[in-house]
N, C-alpha and C positions, 0 to 999 in steps of 0.2 A: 408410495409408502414413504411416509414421513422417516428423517435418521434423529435416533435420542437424541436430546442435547446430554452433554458432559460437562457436571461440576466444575466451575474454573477453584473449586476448593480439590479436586483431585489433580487437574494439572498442576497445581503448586504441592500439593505434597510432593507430585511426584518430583518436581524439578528439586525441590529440598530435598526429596533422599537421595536426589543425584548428586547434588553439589555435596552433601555429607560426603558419601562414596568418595569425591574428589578430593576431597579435604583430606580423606584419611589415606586416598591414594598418596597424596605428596608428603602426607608427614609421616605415612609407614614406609613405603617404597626407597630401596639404595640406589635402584638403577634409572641413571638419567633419562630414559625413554620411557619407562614407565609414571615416571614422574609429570612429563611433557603431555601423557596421555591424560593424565588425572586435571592438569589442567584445561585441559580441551571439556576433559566433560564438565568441568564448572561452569566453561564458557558456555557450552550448551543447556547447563541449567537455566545458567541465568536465561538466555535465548528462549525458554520454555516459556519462564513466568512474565519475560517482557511480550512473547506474543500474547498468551493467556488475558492479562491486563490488558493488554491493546483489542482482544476481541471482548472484553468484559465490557469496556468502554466506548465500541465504537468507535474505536480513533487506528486510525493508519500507523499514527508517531511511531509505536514502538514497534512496526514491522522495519520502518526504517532504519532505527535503532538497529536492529538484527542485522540486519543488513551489512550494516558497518563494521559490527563485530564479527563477525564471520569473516570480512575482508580481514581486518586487522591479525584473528587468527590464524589464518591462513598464511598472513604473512609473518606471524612469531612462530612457527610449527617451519616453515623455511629457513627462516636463521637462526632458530635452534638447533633443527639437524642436521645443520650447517657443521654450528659452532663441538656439536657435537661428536659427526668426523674429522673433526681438527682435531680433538681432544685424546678421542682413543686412538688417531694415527699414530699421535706421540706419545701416549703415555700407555696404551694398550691396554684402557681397562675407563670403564664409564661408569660406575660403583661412585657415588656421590662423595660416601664416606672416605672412598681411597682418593680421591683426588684434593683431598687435604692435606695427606701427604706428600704429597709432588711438590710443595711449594718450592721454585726454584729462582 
């Protein structure tokens, strides 16, 4: 038994209403964790339509693409929540908005 094929017009909306979702995560979102999450699902939008495109076309490129970026996340999602238990050790609060306050 043969599997459907699937729309590469449905994996791109979907990746677009992911990256929306992400978009409005970082621009609604106070808390730096949530914020850091919102970015990850953009990064995985994108990751969507870069495979999508890369099987539309028969080409590997944009698996490799992926590839990278997923590395690359992986390693800003580590020195974010890094920088982000530095932040609330000392100032005890990760609220986006309050740490405009602290300028010291």
């Amino acid at each position: 038994m043969k599997t459907p094929e699937v729309a590469i017009e449905l994996y791109i909306l979907l990746s677009a209403i992911l990256f929306i979702m992400g978009v409005m995560g970082v621009l609604l979102r106070r808390n730096a964790i949530l914020v850091f999450m919102s970015v990850e699902l953009m990064l995985n939008a994108s990751n969507l339509a870069l495979v999508a495109f890369s099987r539309q076309w028969a080409n590997g490129d944009g698996h490799l693409i992926v590839f990278f970026v997923i590395t690359v996340a992986a390693a800003e999602v580590a020195v974010g929540l890094a920088l982000i238990v530095a932040i609330f050790r000392t100032k005890k609060s990760i609220d986006i908005d309050a740490l405009h306050l602290f300028k010291d």
